[in-house]
C-alpha positions in Angstrom: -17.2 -13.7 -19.5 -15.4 -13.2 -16.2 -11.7 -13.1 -16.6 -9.9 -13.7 -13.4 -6.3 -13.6 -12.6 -4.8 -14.4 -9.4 -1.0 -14.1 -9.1 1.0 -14.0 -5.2 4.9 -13.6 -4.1 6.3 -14.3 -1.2 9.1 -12.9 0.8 10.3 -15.6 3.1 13.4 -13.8 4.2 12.6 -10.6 5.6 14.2 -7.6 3.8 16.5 -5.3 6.3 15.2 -1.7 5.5 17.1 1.4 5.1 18.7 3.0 8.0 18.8 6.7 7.1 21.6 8.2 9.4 22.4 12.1 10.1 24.3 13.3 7.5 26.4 17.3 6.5 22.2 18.0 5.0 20.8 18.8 7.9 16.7 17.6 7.7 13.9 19.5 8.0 11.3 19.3 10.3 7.3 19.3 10.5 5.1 20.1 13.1 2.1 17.9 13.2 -1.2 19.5 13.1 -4.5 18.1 13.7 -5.6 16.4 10.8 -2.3 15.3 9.8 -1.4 12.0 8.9 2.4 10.5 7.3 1.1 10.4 4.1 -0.3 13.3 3.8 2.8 14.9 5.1 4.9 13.3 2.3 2.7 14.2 -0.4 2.8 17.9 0.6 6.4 18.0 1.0 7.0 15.8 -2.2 8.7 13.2 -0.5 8.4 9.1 -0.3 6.1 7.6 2.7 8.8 5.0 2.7 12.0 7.8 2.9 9.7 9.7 6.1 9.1 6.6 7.9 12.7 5.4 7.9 14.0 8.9 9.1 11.4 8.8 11.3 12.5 5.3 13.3 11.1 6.9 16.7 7.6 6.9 15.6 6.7 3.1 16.7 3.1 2.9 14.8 3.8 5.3 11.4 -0.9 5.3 11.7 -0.6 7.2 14.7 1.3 10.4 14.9 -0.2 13.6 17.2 -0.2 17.3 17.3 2.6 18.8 18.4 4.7 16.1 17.4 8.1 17.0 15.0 8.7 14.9 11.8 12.0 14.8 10.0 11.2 15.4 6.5 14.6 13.6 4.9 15.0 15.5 1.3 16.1 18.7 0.2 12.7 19.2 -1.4 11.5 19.6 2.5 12.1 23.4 2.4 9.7 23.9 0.1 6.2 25.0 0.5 4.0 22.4 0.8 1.7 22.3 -2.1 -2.0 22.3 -1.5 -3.5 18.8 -2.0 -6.8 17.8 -2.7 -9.2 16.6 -0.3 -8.6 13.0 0.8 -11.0 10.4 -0.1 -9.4 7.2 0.9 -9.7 7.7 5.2 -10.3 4.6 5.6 -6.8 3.2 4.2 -3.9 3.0 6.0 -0.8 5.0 5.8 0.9 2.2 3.8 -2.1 1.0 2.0 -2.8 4.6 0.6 1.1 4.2 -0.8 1.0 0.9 -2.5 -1.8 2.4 -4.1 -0.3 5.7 -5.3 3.2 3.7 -6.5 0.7 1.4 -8.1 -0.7 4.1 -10.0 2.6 5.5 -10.6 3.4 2.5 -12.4 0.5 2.5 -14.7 1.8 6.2 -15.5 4.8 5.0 -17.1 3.5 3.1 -19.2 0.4 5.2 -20.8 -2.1 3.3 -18.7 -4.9 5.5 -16.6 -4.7 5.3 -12.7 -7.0 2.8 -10.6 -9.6 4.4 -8.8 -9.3 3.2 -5.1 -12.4 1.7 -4.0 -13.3 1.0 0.1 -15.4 -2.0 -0.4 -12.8 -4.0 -2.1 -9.7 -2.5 0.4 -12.3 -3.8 3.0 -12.3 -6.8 1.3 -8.3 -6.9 0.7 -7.5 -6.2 4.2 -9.7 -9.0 5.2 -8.3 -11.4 3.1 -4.7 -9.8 4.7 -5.5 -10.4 8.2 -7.2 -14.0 7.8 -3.8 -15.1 6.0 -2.1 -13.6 9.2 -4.5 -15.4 11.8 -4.7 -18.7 10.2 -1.1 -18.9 9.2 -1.5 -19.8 5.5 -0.2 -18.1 2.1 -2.6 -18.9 -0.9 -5.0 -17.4 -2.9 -7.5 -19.6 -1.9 -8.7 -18.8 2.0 -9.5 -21.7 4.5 -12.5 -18.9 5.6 -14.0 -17.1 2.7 -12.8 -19.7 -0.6 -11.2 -18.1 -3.8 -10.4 -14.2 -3.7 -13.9 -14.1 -6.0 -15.9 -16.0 -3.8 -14.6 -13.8 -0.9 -15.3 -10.6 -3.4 -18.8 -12.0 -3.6 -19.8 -12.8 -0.2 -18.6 -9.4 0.6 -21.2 -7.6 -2.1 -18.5 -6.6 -4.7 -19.7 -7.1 -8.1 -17.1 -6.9 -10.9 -16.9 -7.8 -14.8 -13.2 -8.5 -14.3 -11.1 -9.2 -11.2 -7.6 -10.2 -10.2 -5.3 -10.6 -6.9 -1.9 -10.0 -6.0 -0.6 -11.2 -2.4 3.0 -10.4 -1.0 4.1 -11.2 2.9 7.5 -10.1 4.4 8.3 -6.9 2.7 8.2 -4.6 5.3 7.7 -1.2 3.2 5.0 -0.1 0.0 8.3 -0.1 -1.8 9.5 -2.8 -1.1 6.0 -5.0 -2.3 5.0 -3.0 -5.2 8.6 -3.8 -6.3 8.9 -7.2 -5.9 5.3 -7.2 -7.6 6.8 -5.3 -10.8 9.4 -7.6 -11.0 7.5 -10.5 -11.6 5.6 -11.4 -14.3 2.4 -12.5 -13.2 2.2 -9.6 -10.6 3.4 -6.8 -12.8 0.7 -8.1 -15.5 -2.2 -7.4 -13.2 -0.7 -4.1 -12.2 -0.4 -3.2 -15.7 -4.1 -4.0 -16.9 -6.2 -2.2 -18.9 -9.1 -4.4 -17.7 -9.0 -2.9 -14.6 -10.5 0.4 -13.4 -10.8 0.0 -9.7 -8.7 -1.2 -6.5 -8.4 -2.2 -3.1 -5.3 -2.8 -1.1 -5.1 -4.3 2.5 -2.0 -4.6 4.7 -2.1 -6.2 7.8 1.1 -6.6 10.6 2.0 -9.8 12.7 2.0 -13.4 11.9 4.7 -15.7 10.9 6.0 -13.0 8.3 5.1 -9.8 10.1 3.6 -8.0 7.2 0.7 -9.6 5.1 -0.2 -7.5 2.1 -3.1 -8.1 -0.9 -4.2 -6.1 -4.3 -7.3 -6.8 -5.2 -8.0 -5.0 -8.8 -11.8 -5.0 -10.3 -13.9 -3.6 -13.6 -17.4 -3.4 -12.6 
């Protein structure tokens, strides 16, 4: 039997995020190489997406960054080596969406549980689902467009033996949603599944809350 759980939170006042100012410690830098990319730039360096971007507050679009250009890497840990890291396999996500996956997973760690595999065809599906919320100006599991998250999972070619969704709109960082997520029940529950071995993650920005995020998790 199909279990499906569909959960969602809403941030209708916008969080104001963290200003980091120059402090005694002075910051590090990095120069950008081709290839590059935010998050791959924290996870050398050991550092949060969420602590680069704000030190970072001349970068306009944190998805586009070039060669050349100098990155202020905000924590101690910047002057160390940066570790090697394995090749990615999630290009197709987004700085942020590659986050709220890897504090999901995080999460999981804590408490015993094995981390989600992410998987393109449901992020495709989860971004989707991010952006028609945006352009049709609505908040609910259930789309105007595509019908339940599992119809929409369906029509999409996703097959799954268990399935659940998590929406959030207004946070403005990973952080910021895959907190607000753990502290309630119905979110955190999904993020804590056993049932689930696989997930997608779309964020989208614009609309009448500026950022629209989704979780889609799946067993297949």
């Amino acid at each position: 039997m199909l279990k499906k759980l569909i959960y969602s939170v809403l941030a209708v006042a916008v969080a104001v995020p963290l200003v980091v100012g120059n402090t005694a410690e002075a910051s590090s830098t990095h120069t950008v190489e081709s290839g590059d990319t935010l998050y791959k730039i924290s996870q050398q360096y050991d550092v949060s997406l969420s602590d680069i971007i704000d030190a970072n507050s001349d970068i306009d679009n944190p998805d586009m960054i070039y060669p050349g250009q100098q990155v202020t890497l905000p924590s101690a840990q910047s002057a160390q080596q940066p570790s090697q890291t394995s090749e990615q396999t999630s290009s197709e996500l987004s700085e942020f969406e590659q986050e709220v996956v890897r504090l999901t997973n995080e999460e999981r760690a804590q408490h015993g549980l094995p981390e989600l595999e992410i998987a393109e065809d449901v992020s495709e599906v989860a971004r989707d689902k991010s952006a028609d919320m945006r352009d049709n100006n609505y908040f609910d599991h259930n789309s105007p467009t595509h019908g339940s998250p599992f119809d929409m999972m369906r029509s999409y070619g996703v097959n799954y033996n268990a399935a659940g969704e998590n929406i959030a709109a207004g946070q403005q960082t990973p952080e910021q949603v895959v907190d607000a997520w753990m502290n309630s029940q119905g979110h955190r529950e999904n993020i804590l599944s056993s049932n689930y071995t696989e997930i997608g993650v779309g964020h989208v920005e614009g609309g009448q809350y500026g950022h629209y995020w989704t979780q889609m998790f799946i067993s297949r």
